[in-house]
N, C-alpha and C positions, 0 to 999 in steps of 0.2 A: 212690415218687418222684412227686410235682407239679410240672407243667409249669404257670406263669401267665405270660399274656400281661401284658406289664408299659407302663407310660407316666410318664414324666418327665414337669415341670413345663415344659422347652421341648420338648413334643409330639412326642421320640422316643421309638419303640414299639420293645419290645424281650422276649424272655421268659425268664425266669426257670424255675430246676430246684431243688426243694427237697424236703426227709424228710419235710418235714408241713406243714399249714400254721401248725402253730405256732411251727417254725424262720422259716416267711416272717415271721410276725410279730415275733418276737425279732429278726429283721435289720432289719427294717424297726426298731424300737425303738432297736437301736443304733447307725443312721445307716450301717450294712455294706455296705447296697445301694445301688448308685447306678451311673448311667445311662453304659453302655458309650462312647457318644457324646460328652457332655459334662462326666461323674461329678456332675451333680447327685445327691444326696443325695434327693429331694424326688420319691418313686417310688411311684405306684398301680398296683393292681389295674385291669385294663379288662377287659368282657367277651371271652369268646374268638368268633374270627369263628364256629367251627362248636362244636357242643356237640354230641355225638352221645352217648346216654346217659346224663348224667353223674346224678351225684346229691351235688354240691358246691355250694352256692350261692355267690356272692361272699364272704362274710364268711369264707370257709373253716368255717362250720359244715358238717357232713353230714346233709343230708336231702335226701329224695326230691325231685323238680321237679315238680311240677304244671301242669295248662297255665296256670291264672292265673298262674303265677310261670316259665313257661319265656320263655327269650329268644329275641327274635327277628333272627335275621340272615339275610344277602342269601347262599347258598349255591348251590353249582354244581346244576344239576337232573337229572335222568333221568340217562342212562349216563354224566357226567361226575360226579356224585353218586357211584353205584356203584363206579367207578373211584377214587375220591381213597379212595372209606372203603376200599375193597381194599387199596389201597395202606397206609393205617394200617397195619390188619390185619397186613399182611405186614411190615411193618416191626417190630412187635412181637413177631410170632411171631421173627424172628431176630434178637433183641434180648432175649430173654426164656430163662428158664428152662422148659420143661415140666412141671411135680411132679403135671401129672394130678388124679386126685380125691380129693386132698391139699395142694387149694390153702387151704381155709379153714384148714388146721392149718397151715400153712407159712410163709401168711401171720400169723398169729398169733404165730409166732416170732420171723420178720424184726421186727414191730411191738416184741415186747417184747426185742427183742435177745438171744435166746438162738439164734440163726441170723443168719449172713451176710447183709449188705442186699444185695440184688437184685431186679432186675427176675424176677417170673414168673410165668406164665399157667397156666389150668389151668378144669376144671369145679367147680364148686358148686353146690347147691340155692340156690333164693330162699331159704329160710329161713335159710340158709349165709350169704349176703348181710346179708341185713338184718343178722342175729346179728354180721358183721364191721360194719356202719355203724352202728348200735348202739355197739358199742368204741372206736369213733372211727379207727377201721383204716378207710383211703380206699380204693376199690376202684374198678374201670371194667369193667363190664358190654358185652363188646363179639360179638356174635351173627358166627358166623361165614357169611361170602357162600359158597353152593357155586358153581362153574360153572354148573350148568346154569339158576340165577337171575340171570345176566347181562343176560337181554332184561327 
């Protein structure tokens, strides 16, 4: 699943949940999508205020981010930082499936539809990664906070 932050033509911001980004695009092609607010039709991509990890550029291609190419937005700092991305975190973890160190195979399935779509979390190698961003399988790379890294 993708979450895009989304914007209409009269500048209401809004986000979108979609399989890939090439379903976003097919809706966007077939005029599907349009603006909760006013149903304009006339619906962009805008960056997201935080990016933490990602490796999605705008265009929905998947590649790395580099620092020439990372965005830059206005984000909560020090323990209010900590705190929001905890909060993800935990949101995901209970929202998500567990499959463990059978995420790169699982997600593999879900991609190719031989397994039930869901949300689910799990460990991989970098080279596990890359190998699923490579396939065009989207992935979010997200480091768990322990307690005792709070200060």
């Amino acid at each position: 699943m993708i979450i895009y932050d989304l914007i209409c033509d009269n500048d209401h911001q809004f986000e979108g949940w979609f399989r890939s980004a090439g379903d976003f695009d097919s809706q966007i092609e077939r005029k599907l999508l349009r603006c909760p607010q006013c149903d304009s039709a006339t619906v962009r991509r805008v960056p997201s205020a935080v990016a933490i990890g990602g490796h999605a550029d705008l265009s929905g291609e998947s590649t790395k981010i580099s620092s020439s190419t990372a965005t830059t937005a206005m984000v909560p700092v020090g323990a209010q930082l900590a705190e929001a991305y905890r909060a993800l975190v935990q949101t995901i973890i209970a929202n998500s499936e567990d499959v463990g160190s059978s995420f790169a195979e699982e997600a593999r399935k879900i991609h190719y539809q031989e397994a039930p779509e869901r949300l689910i979390r799990g460990q991989a190698s970098q080279d596990e990664c890359d190998a699923l961003l490579d396939e065009g399988i989207e992935i979010l790379h997200l480091p768990l906070v322990k307690d005792r890294d709070k200060n």
